[in-house]
C-alpha positions as CSV (number, residue, x, y, z in Angstrom):
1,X,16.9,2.5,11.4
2,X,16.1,5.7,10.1
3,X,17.6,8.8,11.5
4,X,15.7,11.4,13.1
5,X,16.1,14.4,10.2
6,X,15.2,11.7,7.5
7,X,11.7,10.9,9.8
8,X,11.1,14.1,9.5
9,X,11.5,14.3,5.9
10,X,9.4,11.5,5.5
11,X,7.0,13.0,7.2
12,X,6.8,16.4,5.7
13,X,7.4,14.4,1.9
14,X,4.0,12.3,2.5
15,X,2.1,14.6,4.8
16,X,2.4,17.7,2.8
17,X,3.4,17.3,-0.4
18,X,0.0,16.2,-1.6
19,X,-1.7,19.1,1.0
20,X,-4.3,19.6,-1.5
21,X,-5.9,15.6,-1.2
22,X,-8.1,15.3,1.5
23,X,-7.6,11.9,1.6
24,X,-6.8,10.4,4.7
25,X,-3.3,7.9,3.2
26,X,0.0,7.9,4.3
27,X,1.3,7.5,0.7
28,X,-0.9,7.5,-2.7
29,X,0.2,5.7,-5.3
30,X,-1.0,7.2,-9.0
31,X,0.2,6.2,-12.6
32,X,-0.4,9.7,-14.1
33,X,1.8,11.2,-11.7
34,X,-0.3,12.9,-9.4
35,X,0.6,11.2,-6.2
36,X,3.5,10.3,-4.4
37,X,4.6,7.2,-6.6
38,X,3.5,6.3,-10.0
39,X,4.4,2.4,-8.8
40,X,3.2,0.3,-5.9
41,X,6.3,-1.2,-4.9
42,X,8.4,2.2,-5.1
43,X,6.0,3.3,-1.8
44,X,6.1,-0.1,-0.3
45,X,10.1,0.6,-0.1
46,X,9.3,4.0,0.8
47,X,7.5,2.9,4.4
48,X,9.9,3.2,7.4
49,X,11.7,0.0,8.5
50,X,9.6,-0.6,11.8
51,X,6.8,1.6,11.7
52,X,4.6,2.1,15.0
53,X,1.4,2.0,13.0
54,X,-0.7,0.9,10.4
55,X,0.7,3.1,7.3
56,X,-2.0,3.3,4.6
57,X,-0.1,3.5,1.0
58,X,-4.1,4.3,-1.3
59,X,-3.3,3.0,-4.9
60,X,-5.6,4.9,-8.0
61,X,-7.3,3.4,-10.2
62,X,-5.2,1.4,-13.1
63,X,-3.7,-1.6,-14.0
64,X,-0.9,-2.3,-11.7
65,X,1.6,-5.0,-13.8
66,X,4.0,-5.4,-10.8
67,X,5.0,-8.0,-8.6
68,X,5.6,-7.3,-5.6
69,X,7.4,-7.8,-2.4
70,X,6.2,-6.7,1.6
71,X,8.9,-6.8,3.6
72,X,7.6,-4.4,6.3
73,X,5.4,-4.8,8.7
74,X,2.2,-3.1,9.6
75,X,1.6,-1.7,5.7
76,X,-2.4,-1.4,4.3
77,X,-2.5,-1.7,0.3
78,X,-6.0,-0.1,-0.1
79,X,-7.1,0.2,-3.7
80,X,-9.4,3.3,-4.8
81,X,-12.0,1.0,-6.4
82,X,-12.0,-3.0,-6.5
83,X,-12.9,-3.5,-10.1
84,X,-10.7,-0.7,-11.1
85,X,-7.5,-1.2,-8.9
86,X,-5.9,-3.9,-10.3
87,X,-2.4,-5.7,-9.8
88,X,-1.9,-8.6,-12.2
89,X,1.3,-10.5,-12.6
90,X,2.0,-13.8,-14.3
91,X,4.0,-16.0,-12.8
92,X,4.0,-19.7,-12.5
93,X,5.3,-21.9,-9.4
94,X,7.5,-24.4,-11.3
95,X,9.1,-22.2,-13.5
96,X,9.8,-19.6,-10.6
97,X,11.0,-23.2,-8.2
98,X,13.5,-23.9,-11.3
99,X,15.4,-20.5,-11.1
100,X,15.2,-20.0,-7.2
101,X,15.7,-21.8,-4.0
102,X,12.3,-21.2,-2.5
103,X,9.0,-19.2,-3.2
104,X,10.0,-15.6,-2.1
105,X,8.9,-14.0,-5.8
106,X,6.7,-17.1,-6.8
107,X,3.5,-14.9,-5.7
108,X,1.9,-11.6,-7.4
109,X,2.3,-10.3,-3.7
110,X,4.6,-11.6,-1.7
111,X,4.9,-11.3,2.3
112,X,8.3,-11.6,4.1
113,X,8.1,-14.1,6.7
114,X,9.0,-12.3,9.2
115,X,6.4,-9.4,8.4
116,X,3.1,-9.2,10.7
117,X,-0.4,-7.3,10.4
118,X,-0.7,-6.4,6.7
119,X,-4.1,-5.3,5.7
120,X,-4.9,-5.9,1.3
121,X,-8.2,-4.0,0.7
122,X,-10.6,-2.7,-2.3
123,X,-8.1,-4.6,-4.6
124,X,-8.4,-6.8,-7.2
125,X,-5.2,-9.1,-7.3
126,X,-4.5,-12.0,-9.8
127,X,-2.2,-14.0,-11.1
128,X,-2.8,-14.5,-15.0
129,X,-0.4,-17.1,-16.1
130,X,-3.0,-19.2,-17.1
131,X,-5.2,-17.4,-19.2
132,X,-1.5,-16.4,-21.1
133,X,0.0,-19.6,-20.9
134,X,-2.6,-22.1,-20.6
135,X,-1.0,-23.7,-17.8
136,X,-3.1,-24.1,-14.9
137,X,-0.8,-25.9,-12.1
138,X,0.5,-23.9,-9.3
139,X,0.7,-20.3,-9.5
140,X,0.1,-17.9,-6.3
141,X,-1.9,-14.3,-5.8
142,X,-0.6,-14.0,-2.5
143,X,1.9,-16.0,-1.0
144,X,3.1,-15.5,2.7
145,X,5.5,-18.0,5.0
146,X,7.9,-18.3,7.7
147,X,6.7,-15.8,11.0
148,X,4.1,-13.9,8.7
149,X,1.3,-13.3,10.9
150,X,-2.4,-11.4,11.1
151,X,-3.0,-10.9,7.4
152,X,-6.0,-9.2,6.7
153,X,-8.1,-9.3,3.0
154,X,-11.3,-7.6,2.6
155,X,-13.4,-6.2,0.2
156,X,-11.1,-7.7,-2.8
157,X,-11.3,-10.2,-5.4
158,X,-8.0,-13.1,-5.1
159,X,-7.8,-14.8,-8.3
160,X,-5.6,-16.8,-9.8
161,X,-5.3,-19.3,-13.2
162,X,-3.8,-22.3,-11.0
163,X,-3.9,-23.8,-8.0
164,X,-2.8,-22.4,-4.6
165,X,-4.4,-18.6,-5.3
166,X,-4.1,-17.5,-1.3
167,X,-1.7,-19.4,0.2
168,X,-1.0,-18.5,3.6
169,X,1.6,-21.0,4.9
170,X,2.8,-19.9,8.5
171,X,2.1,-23.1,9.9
172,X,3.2,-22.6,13.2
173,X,1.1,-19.7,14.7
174,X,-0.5,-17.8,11.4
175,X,-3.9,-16.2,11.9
176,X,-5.9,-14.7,8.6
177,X,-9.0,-13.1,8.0
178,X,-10.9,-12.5,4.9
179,X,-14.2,-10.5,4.7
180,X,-16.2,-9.8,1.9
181,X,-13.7,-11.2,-1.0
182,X,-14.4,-13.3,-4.3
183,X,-11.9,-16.0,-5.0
184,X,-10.9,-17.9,-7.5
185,X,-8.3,-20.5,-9.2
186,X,-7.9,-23.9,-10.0
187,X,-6.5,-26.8,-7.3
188,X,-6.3,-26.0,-3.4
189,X,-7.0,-22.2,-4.5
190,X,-7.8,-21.6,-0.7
191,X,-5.1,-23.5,1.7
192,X,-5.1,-22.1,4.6
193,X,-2.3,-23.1,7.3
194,X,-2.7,-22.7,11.0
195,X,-6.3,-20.0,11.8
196,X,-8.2,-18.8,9.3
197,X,-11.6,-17.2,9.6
198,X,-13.4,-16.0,6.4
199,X,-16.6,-14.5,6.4
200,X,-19.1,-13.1,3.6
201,X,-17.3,-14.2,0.8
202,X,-17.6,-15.9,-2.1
203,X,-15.9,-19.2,-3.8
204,X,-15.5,-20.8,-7.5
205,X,-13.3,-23.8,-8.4
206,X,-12.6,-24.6,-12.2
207,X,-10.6,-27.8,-11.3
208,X,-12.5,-31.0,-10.0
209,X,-9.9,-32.4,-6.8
210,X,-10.7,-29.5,-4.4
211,X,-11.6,-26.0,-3.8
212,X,-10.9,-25.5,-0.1
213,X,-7.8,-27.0,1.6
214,X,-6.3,-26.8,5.6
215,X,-3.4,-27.4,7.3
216,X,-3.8,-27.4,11.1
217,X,-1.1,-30.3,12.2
218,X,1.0,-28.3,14.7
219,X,-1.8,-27.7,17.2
220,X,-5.0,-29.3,17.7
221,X,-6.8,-25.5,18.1
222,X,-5.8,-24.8,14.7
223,X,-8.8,-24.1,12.5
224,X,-10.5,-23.2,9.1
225,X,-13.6,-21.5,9.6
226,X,-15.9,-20.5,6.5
227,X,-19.2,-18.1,7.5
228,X,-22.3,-16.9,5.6
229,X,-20.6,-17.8,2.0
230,X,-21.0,-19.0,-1.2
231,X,-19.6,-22.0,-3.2
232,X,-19.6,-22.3,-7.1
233,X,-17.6,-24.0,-9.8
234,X,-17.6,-26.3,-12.8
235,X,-19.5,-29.3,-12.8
236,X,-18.5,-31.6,-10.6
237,X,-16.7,-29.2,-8.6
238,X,-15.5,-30.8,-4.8
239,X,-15.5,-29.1,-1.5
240,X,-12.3,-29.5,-0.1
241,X,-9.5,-32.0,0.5
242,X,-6.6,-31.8,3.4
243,X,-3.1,-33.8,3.6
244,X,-2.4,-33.4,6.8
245,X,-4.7,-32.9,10.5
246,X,-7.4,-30.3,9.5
247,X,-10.2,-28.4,11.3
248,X,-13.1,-27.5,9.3
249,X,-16.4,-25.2,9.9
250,X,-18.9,-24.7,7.7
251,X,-21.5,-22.4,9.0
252,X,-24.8,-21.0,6.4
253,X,-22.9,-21.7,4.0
254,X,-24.2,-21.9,-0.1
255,X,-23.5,-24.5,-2.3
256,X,-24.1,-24.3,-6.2
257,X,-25.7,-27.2,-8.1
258,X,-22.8,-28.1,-9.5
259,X,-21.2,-29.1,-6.5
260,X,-19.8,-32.8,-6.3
261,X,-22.0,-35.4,-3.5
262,X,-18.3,-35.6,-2.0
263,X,-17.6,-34.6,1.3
264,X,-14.5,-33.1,2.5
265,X,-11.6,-35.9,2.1
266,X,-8.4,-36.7,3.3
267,X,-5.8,-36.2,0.4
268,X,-3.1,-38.9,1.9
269,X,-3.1,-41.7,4.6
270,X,-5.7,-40.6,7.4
271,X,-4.8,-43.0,9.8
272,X,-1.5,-40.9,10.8
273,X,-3.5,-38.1,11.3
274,X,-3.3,-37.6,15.4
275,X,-7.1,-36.0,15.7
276,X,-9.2,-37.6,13.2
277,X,-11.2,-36.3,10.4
278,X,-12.9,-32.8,11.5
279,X,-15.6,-31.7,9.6
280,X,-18.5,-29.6,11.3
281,X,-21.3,-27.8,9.5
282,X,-24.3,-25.7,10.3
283,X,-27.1,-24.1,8.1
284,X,-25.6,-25.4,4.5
285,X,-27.5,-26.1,1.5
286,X,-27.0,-26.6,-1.8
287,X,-28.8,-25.3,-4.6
288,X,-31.4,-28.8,-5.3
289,X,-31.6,-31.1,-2.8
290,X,-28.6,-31.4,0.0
291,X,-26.2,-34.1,0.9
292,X,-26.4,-35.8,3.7
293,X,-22.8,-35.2,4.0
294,X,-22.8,-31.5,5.7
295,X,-25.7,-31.9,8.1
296,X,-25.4,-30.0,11.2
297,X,-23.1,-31.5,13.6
298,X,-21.7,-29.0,15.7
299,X,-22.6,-31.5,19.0
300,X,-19.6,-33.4,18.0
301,X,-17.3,-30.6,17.4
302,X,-13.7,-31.9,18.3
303,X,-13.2,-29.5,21.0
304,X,-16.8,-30.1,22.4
305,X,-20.1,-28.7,21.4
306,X,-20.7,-25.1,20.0
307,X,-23.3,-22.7,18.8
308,X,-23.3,-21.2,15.9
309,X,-23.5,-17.7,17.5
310,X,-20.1,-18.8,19.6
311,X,-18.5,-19.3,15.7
312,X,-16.6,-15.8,15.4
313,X,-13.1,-14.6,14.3
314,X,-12.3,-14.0,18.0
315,X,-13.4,-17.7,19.3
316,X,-11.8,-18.7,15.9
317,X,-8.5,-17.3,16.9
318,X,-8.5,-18.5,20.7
319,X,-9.0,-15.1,22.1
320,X,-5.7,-13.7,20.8
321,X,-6.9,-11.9,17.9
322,X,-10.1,-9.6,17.0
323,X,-9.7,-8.1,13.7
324,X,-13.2,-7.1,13.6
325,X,-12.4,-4.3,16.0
326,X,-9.0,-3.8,15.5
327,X,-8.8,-3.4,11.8
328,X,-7.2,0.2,10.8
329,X,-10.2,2.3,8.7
330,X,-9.0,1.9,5.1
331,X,-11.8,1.3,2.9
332,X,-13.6,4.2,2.0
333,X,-16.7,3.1,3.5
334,X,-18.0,1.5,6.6
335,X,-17.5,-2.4,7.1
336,X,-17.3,-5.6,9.3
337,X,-20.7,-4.8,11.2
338,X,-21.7,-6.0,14.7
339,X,-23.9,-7.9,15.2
340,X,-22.7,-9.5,11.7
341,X,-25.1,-9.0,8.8
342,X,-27.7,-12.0,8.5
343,X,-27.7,-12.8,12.4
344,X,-30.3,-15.2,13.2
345,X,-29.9,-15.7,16.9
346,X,-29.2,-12.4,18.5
347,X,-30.0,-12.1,21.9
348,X,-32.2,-8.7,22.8
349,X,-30.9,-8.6,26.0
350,X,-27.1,-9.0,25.8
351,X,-26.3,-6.7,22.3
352,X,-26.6,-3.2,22.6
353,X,-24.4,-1.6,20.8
354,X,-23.7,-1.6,17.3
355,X,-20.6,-1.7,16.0
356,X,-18.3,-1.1,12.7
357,X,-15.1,-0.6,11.3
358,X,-15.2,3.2,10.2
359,X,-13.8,4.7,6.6
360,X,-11.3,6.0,6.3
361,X,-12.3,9.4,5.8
362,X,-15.2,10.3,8.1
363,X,-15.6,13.1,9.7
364,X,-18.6,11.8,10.8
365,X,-21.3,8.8,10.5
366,X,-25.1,8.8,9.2
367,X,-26.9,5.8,11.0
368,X,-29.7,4.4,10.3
369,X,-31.7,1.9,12.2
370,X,-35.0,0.5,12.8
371,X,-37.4,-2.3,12.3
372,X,-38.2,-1.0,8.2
373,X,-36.6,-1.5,5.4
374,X,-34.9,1.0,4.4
375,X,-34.3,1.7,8.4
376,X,-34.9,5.2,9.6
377,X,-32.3,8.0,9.7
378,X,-32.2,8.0,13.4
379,X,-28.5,10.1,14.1
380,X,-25.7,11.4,13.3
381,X,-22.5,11.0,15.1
382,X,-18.5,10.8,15.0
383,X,-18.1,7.4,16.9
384,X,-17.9,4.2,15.0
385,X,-20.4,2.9,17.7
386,X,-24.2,3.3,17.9
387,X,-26.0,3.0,21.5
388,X,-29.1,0.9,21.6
389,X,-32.5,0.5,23.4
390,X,-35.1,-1.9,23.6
391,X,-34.4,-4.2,21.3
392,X,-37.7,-6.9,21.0
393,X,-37.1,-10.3,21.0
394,X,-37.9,-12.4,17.7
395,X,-37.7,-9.2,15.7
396,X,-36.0,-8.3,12.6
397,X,-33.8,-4.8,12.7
398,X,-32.4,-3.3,9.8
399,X,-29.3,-0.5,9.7
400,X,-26.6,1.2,7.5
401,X,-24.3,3.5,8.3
402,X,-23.0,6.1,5.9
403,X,-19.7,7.9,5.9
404,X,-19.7,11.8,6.4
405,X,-16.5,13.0,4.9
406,X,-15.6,16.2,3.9
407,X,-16.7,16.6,0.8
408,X,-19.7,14.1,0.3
409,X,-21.4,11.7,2.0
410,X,-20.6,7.8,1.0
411,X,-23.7,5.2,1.4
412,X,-23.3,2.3,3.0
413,X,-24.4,-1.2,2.6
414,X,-28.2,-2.7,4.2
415,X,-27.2,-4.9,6.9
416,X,-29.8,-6.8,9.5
417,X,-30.1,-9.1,12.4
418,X,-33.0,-11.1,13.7
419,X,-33.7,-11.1,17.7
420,X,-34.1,-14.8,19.2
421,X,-37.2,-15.4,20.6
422,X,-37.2,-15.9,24.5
């Protein structure tokens, strides 16, 4: 634990030291010197043993060749720009398996197993042993195990020249969400254990045994949701594959045409699986004509029938976890909107509020909202929550939200919603 004089060094080293930077991060990470650390895993040690919040460690621009290890709870790796923020490692599973007892340093970023609500943002992570080495098995972006629980990954691109690129493996009670990410890699590159919701993102396999991958054998709850994203890969690509109990939803979903006509397929003897094969889709179509294989079927849902408008990260997580208004304000612009971008069956009688996950440094917010495109300036106002009135049933509504900081004003994505008819 640290003692109270070195807290308050801490706190006068990160708060004050960098007084000029209007940026709203408890540590900034720079390679030409001008923050607090020119490397990311110098701040990562830098973060208090059990910090009482998020602490938000902003990395600059430039091509991070680290890997690196969490072992602290509650810690945000925010990147400055996603294309430009880069952490790249090589590092290959076997080779790492033959020199070690298990995979604590197999990954580019590593999570302790006992470490819980880590937030990787505006990043671009990846695991290049391939494209060196030309060696495509096993080799893991991020890699988490044990206790690690409520990892968080938005607004970055996961990649990886192997199989296994996110591999989140707390199998007993882990719970993930991913918004607005690109992934990539070779076999099982998205393998899930335990929850997992991931919205808004986008997929591509180069291998041909699977893309997507669950493992929800401890409890029967346990679940791998996928929403409003997009499949690609090589031809021939397949969905997904699982070896033990899984739990899959699919909902508006893309598919490439060079998706396989295979559905989603147990990898090893099904009959000792305790619940079945579970494989529910809504609103997915492929690019061509669709297989038959992914036709709605949410009436048979395992655990009864659902709605697609029931499908959320809080109904995904039984009601024990809701990122989408708990997430700390890291990126640099607003995010995670409510009601969800692309909502088709919004009822004008029981929303009226929008909602979003703010930046980081607002002073204030711009919104933007009515039935054009581009929506109306309609008010401006320092809550991350917008009021609203009257909303018409079986209409289409349109909104942004832009982020008022100090010293500019940071525009935010079009987002929209269609009203159910009554």
């Amino acid at each position: 634990m640290l003692s109270y004089i070195n807290k308050i060094f801490l706190f006068l080293f990160f708060n004050l030291s960098l007084g000029y930077c209007t940026e709203r991060a408890d540590i900034i990470v720079a390679q030409d010197g001008s923050g607090h650390f020119t490397s990311i895993q110098a701040a990562l040690d830098s973060v208090p043993d059990s910090p009482d919040r998020y602490w938000i460690i902003l990395i600059k621009n430039g091509g991070y060749r680290e890997k690196l290890f969490i072992t602290k709870s509650k810690v945000c790796l925010v990147g400055e720009d996603r294309e430009k923020t880069i952490v790249i490692y090589p590092e290959l599973r076997k080779n790492w398996r033959a020199n070690n007892p298990d995979d604590w340093g197999a990954a580019v970023i590593n999570i302790g197993n006992e470490v819980t609500d880590i937030v990787l943002a505006n990043l671009t992570i990846y695991n290049n042993y391939g494209s060196l080495y030309e060696d495509h098995d096993h080799q893991f972006a991020i890699r988490s195990g044990g206790n690690s629980n409520r990892i968080i990954i938005v607004n970055c691109n996961v990649w990886a020249d192997g199989g296994d690129t996110v591999s989140l493996w707390n199998s007993n009670s882990g719970m993930y969400y991913h918004a607005n990410c690109d992934f990539k890699g070779w076999v099982d590159y998205v393998c899930p254990r335990a929850w997992c919701y991931i919205t808004d993102s986008k997929f591509y396999g180069f291998n041909k045994t699977a893309s997507i991958w669950h493992d929800g054998k401890a409890d029967s709850t346990m679940k791998f949701v996928i929403r409003n994203s997009e499949f690609d890969g090589v031809d021939g690509f397949p969905l997904g594959r699982y070896h033990h109990d899984a739990h899959f939803f699919l909902v508006d979903c893309k598919f490439s045409k060079t998706m396989k006509d295979q559905p989603i397929y147990p990898a090893s003897d099904s009959s000792k699986y305790k619940w079945g094969q579970r494989k529910y889709f809504w609103n997915c179509h492929r690019d061509g004509n669709d297989y038959a294989w992914y036709a709605n079927n949410l009436n048979s849902a395992y655990e009864g029938a659902v709605e697609e408008k029931q499908i959320t990260a809080l109904w995904t997580f039984k009601g024990k976890w809701d990122p989408e208004r708990t997430m700390p304000a890291v990126l640099p612009f607003t995010s995670i909107p409510h009601p969800r971008n692309g909502a088709y069956s919004v009822s004008s009688e029981n929303v009226d509020t929008l909602r979003w996950i703010g930046g980081r440094n607002a002073v204030s917010y711009n919104i933007y909202f009515s039935n054009d495109n581009p929506p109306k300036f309609t008010k401006n106002l320092k809550e991350n929550f917008y009021i609203l009135n009257d909303l018409k049933p079986a209409h289409s509504y349109y909104w942004r939200v832009d982020v008022v900081t100090e010293n500019d004003t940071i525009i935010g994505d079009l987002w929209t919603f269609t009203t159910k008819s009554n």
